[in-house]
N, C-alpha and C positions, 0 to 999 in steps of 0.2 A: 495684547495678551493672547487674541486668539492666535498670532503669527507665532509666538513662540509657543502655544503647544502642540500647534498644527508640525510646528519643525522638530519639537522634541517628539511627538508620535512617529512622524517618518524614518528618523534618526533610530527607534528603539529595532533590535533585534529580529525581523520576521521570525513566525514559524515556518518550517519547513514548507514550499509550494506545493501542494498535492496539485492535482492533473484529474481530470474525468480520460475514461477508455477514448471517448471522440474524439478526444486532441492528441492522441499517443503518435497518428503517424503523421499531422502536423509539424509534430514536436524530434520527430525523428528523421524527418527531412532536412530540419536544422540542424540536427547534431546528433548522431547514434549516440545514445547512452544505455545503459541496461533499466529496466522499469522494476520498481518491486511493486509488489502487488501487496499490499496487508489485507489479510481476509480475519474479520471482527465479525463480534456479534454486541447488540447494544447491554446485553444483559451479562455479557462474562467479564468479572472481575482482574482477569489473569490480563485479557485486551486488551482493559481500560488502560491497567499499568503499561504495558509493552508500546502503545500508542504514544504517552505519554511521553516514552524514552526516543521514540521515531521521530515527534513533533516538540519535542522541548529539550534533550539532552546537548548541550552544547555540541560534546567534539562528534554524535548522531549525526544533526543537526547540519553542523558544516559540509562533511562528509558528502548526506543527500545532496544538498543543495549544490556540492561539484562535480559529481560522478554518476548522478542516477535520478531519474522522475519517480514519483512516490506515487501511485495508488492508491484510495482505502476503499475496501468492498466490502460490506457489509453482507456477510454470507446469507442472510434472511432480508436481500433486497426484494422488496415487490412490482419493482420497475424494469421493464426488461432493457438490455444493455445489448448494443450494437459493439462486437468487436472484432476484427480478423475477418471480418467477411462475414461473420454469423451473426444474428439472433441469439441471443441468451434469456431462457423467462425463469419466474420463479415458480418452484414444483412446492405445492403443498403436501407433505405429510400426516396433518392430521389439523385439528383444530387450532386456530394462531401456529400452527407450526410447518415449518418446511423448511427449503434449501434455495437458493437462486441457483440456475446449470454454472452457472462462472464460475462463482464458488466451487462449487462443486469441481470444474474440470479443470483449474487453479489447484484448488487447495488437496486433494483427494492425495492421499499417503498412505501409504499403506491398505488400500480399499475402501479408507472411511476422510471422513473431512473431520480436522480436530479445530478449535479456537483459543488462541488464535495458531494462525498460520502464516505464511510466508512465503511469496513464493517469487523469483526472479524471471523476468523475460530478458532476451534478448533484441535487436534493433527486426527482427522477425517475428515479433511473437511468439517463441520457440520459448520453453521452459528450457534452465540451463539450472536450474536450484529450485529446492522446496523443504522448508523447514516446517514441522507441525511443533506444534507446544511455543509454550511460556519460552522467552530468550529474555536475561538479564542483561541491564545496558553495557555491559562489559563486554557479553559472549555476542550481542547484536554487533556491535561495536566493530569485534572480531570478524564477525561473519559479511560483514560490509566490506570491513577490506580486503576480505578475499573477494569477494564476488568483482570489486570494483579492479581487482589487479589482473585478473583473468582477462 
């Protein structure tokens, strides 16, 4: 009994493989791909859904897992992040409030950082796309294949 659900577990579907920043230019020594970066916050509603469609949408889902390494950064990390050569920390704002610099130097559109956001590297580090707001699995969907055709 345990062999077969150990085999039906293996069998079932992964979610999409997220990646930590530390492994990006491991992972890009193997294989240039474009990285998307998701910049979340634990408390926004709009996130939770978009995340959802990142990490569970079937034809999403495929997509990441052929064309591109998935990121999620949580804009209110308090751990600071090694990446591109830098240090990244988190700036507090005010009380429980603030921004992590990644976030920040990711996500920042238009002058402000919105959530959630979006944002594409290239095999450099190089932003080459940044979406702010809400994306429906449709227009995500969309917006993957362009990035991934470029």
């Amino acid at each position: 009994m345990l062999s077969f659900t150990l085999c039906f577990l293996l069998s079932m579907e992964a979610p999409a493989q997220t990646v930590a920043f530390a492994e990006l230019s491991q992972l890009q020594a193997i294989e240039n791909r474009p990285v998307i970066v998701f910049i979340h916050t634990r408390w926004c509603r709009y996130c939770s859904a978009m995340k959802n469609s990142l990490l569970n949408n079937k034809s999403i889902l495929e997509l990441i897992k052929r064309k591109f390494y998935l990121v999620m950064l949580d804009g209110e990390e308090k751990n600071s992040i090694r990446f591109a050569g830098h240090n990244f920390h988190y700036k507090p704002t005010g009380t429980d409030t603030g921004t992590h610099d990644l976030a920040a130097q990711l996500g920042t559109v238009d002058g402000q950082v919105s959530y959630p956001s979006i944002c594409f590297l290239n095999e450099n580090d190089e932003i080459i796309h940044q979406h702010a707001g809400f994306l429906d699995p449709g227009s995500l969907l969309n917006l993957l294949k362009a990035v991934s055709s470029n």
